[in-house]
C-alpha positions as CSV (number, residue, x, y, z in Angstrom):
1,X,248.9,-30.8,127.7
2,X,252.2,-30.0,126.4
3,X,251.8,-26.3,127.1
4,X,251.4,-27.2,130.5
5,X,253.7,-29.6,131.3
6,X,256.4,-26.5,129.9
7,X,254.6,-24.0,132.4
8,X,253.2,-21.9,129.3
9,X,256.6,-21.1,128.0
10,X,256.1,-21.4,124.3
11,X,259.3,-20.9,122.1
12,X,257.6,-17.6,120.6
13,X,259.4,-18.9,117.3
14,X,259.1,-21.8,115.0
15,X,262.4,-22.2,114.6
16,X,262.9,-22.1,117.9
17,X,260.0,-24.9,118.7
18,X,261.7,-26.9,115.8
19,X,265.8,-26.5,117.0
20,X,264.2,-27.5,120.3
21,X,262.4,-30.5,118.9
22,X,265.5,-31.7,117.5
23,X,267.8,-31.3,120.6
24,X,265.0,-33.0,122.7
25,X,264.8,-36.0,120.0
26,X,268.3,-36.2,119.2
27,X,269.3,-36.5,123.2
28,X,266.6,-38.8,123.2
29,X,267.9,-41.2,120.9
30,X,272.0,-40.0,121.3
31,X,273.6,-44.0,121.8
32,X,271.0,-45.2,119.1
33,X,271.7,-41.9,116.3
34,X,275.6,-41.4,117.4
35,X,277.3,-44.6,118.6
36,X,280.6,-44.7,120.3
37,X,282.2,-43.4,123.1
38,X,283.1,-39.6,122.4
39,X,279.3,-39.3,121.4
40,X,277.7,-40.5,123.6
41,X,280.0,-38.3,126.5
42,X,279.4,-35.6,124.7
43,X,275.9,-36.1,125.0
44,X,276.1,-36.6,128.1
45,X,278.0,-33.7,129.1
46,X,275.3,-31.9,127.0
47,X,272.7,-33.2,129.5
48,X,274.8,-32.4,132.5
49,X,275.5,-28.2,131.3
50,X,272.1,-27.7,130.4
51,X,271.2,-28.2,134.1
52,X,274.3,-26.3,135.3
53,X,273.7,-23.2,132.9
54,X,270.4,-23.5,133.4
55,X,270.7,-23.3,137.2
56,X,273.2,-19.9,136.6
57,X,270.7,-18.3,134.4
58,X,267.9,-18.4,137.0
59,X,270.1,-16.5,139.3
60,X,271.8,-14.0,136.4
61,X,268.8,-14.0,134.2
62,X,265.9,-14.1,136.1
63,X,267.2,-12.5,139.0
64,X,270.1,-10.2,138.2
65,X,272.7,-11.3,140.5
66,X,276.1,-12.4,139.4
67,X,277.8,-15.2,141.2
68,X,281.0,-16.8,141.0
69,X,280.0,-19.7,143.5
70,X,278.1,-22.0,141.1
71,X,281.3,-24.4,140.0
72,X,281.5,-24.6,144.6
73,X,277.6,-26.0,144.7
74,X,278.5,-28.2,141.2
75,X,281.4,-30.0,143.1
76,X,279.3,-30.1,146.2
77,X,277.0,-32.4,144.5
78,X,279.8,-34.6,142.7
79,X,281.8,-34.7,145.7
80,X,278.5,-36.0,147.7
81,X,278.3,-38.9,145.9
82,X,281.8,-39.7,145.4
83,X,282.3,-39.5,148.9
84,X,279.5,-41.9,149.7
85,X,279.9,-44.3,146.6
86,X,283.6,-44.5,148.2
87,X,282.4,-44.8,152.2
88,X,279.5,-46.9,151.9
89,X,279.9,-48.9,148.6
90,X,278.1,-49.4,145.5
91,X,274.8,-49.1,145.8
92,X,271.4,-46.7,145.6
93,X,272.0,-46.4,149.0
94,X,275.0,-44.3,149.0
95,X,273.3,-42.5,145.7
96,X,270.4,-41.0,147.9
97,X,273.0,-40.5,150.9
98,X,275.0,-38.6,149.0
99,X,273.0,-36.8,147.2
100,X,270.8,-35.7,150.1
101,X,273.9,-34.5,151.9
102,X,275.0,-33.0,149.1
103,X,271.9,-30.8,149.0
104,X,271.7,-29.9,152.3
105,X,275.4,-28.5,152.4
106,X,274.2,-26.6,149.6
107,X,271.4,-25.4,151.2
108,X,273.2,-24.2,153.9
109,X,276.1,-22.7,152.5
110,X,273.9,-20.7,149.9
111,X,271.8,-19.4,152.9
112,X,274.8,-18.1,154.3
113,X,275.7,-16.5,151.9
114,X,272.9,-15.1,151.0
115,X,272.2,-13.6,153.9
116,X,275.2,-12.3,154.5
117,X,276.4,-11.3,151.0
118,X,272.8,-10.3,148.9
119,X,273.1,-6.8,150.7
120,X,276.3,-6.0,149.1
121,X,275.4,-4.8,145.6
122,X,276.5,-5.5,142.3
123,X,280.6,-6.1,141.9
124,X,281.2,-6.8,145.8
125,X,278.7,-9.8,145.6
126,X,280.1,-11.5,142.6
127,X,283.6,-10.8,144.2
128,X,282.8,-12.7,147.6
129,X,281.5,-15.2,145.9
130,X,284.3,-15.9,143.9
131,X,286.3,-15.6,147.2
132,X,284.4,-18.4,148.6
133,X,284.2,-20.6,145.5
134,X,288.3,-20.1,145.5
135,X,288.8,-21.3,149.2
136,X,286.0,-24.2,148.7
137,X,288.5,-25.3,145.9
138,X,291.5,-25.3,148.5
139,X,289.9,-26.7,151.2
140,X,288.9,-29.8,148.9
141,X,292.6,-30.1,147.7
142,X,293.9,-30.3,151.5
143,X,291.4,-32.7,152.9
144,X,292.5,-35.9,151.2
145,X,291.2,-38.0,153.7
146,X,287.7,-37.2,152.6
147,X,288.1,-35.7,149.1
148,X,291.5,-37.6,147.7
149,X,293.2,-34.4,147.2
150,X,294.3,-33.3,144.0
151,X,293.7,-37.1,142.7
152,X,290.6,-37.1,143.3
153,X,288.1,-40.0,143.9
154,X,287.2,-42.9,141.8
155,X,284.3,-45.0,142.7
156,X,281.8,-47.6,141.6
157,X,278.2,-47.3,141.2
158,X,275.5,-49.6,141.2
159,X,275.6,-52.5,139.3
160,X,273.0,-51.6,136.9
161,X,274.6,-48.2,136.1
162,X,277.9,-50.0,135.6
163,X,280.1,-50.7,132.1
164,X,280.0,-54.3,132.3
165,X,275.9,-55.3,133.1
166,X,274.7,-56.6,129.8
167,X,270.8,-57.5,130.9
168,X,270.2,-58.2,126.8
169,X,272.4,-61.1,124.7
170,X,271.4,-59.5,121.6
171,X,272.3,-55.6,120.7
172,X,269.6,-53.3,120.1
173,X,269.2,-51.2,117.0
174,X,273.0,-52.5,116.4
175,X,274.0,-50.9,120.0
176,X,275.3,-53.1,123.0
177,X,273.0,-52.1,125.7
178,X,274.8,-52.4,129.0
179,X,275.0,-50.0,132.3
180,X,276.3,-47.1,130.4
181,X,273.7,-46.8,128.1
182,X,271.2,-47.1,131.9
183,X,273.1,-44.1,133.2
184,X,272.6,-42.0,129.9
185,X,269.3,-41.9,130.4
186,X,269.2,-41.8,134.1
187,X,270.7,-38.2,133.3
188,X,268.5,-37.7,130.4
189,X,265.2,-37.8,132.8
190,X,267.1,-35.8,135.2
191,X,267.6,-33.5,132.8
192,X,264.3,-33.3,131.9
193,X,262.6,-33.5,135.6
194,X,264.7,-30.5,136.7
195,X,264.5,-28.0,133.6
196,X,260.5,-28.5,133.5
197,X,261.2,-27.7,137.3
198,X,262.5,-24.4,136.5
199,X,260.8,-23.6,133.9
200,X,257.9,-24.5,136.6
201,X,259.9,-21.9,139.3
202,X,260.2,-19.2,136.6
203,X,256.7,-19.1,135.3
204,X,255.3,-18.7,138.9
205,X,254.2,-15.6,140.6
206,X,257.8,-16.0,142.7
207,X,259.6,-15.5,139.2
208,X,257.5,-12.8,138.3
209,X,258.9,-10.9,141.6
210,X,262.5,-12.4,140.4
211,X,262.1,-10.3,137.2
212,X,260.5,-7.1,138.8
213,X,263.9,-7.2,141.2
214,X,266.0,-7.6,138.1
215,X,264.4,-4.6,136.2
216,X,264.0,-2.3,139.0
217,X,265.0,-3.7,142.6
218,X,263.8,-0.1,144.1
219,X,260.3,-0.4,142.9
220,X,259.8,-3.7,143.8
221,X,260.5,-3.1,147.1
222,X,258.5,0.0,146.8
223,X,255.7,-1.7,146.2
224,X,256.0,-4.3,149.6
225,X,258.2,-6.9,148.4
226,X,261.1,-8.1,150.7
227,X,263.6,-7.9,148.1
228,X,266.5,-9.5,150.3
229,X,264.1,-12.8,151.3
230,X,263.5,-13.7,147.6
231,X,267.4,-13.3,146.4
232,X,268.5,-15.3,148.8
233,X,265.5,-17.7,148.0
234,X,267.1,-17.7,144.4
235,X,270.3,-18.2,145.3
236,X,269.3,-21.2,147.6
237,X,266.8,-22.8,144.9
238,X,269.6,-22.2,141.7
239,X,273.0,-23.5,144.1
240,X,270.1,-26.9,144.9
241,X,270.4,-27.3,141.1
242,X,273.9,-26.4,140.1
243,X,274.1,-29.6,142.7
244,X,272.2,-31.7,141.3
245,X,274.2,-31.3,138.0
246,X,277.5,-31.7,140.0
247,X,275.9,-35.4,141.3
248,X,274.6,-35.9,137.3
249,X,278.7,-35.8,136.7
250,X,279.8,-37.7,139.2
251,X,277.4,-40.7,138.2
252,X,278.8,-40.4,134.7
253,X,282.2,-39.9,135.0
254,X,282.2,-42.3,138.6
255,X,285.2,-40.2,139.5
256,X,285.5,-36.8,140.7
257,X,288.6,-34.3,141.8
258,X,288.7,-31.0,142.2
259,X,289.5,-30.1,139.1
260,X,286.5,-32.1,137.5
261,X,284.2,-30.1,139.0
262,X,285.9,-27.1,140.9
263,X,287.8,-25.4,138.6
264,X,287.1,-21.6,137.5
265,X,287.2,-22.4,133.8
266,X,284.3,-24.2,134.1
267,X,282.4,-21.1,135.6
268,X,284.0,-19.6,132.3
269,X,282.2,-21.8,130.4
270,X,278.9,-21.4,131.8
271,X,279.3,-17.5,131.6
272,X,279.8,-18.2,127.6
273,X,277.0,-20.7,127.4
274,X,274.7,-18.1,129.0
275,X,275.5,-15.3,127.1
276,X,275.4,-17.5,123.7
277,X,271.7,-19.1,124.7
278,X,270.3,-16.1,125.5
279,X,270.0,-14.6,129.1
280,X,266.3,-14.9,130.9
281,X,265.5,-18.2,129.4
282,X,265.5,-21.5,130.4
283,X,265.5,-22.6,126.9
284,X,268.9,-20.1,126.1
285,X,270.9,-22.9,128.5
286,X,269.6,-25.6,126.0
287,X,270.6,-24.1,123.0
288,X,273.5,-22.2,124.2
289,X,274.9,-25.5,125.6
290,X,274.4,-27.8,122.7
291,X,276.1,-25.2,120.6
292,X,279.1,-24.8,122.9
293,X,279.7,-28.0,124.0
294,X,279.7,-29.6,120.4
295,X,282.2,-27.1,119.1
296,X,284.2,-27.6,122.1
297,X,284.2,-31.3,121.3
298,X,284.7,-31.3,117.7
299,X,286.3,-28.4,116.6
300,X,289.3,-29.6,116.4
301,X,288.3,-32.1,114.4
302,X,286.9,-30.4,111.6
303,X,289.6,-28.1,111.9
304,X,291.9,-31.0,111.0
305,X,290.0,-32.3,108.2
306,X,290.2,-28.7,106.9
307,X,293.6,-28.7,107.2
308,X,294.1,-31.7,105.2
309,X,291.9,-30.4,102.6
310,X,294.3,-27.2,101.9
311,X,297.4,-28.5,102.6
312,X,298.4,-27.6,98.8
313,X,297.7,-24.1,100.2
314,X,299.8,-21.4,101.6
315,X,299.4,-20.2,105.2
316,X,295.9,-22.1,105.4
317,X,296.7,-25.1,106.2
318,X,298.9,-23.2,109.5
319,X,295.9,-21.1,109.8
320,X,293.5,-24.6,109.9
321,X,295.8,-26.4,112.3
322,X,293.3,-27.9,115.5
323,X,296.4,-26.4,117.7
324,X,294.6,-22.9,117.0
325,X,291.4,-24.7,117.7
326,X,290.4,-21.9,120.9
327,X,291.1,-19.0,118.6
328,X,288.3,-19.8,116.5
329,X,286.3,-20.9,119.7
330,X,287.1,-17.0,120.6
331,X,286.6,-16.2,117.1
332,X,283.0,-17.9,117.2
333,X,281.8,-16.6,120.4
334,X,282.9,-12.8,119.5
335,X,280.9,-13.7,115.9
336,X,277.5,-14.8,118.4
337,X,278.1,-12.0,120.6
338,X,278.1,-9.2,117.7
339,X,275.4,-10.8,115.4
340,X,273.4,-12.2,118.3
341,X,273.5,-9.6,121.3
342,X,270.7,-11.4,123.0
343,X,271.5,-14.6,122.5
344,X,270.4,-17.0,119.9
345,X,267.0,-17.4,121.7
346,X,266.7,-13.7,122.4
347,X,266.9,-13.3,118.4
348,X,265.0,-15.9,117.1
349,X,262.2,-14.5,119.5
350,X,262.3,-11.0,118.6
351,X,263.2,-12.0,114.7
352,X,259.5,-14.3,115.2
353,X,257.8,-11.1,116.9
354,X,258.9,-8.5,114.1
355,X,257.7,-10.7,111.6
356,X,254.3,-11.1,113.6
């Protein structure tokens, strides 16, 4: 049952099955296991990048195209139901309005440019792209009057998902359930529906093809494939999913701007999280973004506490301070990179397979 409800992707390593396990379980249970606000956002925004990196990979993994466009569809989606939340009012309503029209924009704008762009090859792709994600990003700064400019909109959601709905006098397992807890886990089964989606999309004959066109585009045309029809199929299906993850955000956060959702570092970020998972692997964007986003979060935090701790030290203490917290985020990802070429996944699998 469990096999198939993960499309026959088995970890291929225990530790693997068991790291997976415990993200799965400790997501699961995040406001119980790690109370308070920063956790539980960080959790959150766990859920929220596994879907987003997740979405990249199937069109840089799977597929071997490199596209600077995801952070456009991601915005899309948050700016979909920001826009609506804000038009229509609180409500499921405006949720399924805006994330329907969120969607289809994506669908249409990632048709267009796939077929106009998926001929170019390699570089030139990932450079229009970029171009396009770049003008998306000024065009939503100029038109206030739908997107609030560079402030950005801030909205309210339904009244279950919101702060202040308390359905329980009595806290549960010592936690105050109220609407924030409700959206949690409305993103947690999202986050679930839609990675046992792709996992569903990669597994299938169509991702086969994905992979052939990734190891040898020639031959799989060769051999009768319209090479050009399934690219741009990939493109369409992962931008559909880097929206969804935008509209995941924008029901957390119940604000978004352009920055929030537009901006090129977090493209950055998703690059890193890829390469860190594990490329070709639904299960790399899982790892890879638990790992990242938990140093990102509390790095500078431990680096503090080791800061205190050698403060009777020379130069450590400097060399600890959390203001030098992204050179030992640069310091840890070049570390991964050079003890774990493929990724974390890629080595556990092939650590598991030499073993076997």
């Amino acid at each position: 049952m469990l096999s198939r409800l993960i499309s026959h992707d088995l970890p291929r390593s225990r530790i693997l099955a068991v790291l997976l396990v415990l993200v799965f379980l400790g997501l699961a249970a995040a406001p119980f296991l790690f109370p308070g606000v920063k956790a539980l956002n960080v959790a959150a925004k766990i859920l929220i990048f596994i879907v987003l990196v997740a979405a990249f990979d199937l069109l840089l993994g799977y597929t071997g195209i490199v596209s600077f466009a995801h952070t456009m569809f991601f915005g899309i989606g948050a700016y979909g139901i920001a826009i609506a939340s804000t038009r229509m009012g609180a409500g499921w309503g405006a949720l399924a309005v805006g994330l329907v029209a969120a969607l289809a924009v994506s669908l249409v704008l990632a048709l267009a440019i796939g077929l106009f762009s998926l001929r170019v090859r390699a570089i030139f792709f990932a450079m229009i792209t970029l171009a396009v994600a770049a003008a998306f990003q000024t065009l939503a700064s100029q038109l206030s009057q739908f997107t609030g400019g560079e402030d950005g909109l801030t909205f309210r959601m339904p009244e279950w998902l919101s702060p202040s709905f308390e359905p329980f006098e009595n806290d549960f397992l010592g936690v105050t359930v109220d609407g924030k807890i409700f959206s949690y886990y409305l993103l947690f089964v999202a986050c679930v529906v839609l990675v046992l989606a792709m996992l569903r999309i990669v597994n299938s004959p169509f991702g086969r093809v994905l992979q052939a066109i990734r190891e040898n585009e020639f031959r799989a045309e060769a051999i009768g494939y319209r090479v050009v029809v399934y690219r741009t199929m990939s493109s369409v299906l992962s931008a559909l999913f880097a929206c969804a993850a935008g509209a995941m955000l924008a029901v957390w956060l119940r604000y978004n701007g352009p920055d929030t959702t537009l901006s090129f570092e977090i493209m950055m970020d998703v690059l890193l999280i890829v390469v860190i998972g594990g490329m070709g692997t639904i299960y790399g964007a899982v790892i890879g973004s638990v790992l990242f986003v938990v140093a990102q979060s509390y790095l500078q935090d431990l680096l503090r506490l080791g800061s205190e701790a050698t403060a009777s030290i020379p130069l450590l203490p400097a060399l600890l301070s959390p203001d030098r917290w992204l050179l030992w985020l640069g310091l840890l990802f070049v570390l991964s990179v050079y003890y774990f070429p493929t990724g974390v996944v890629g080595r556990l699998r092939a650590s598991a397979q030499r073993k076997a």
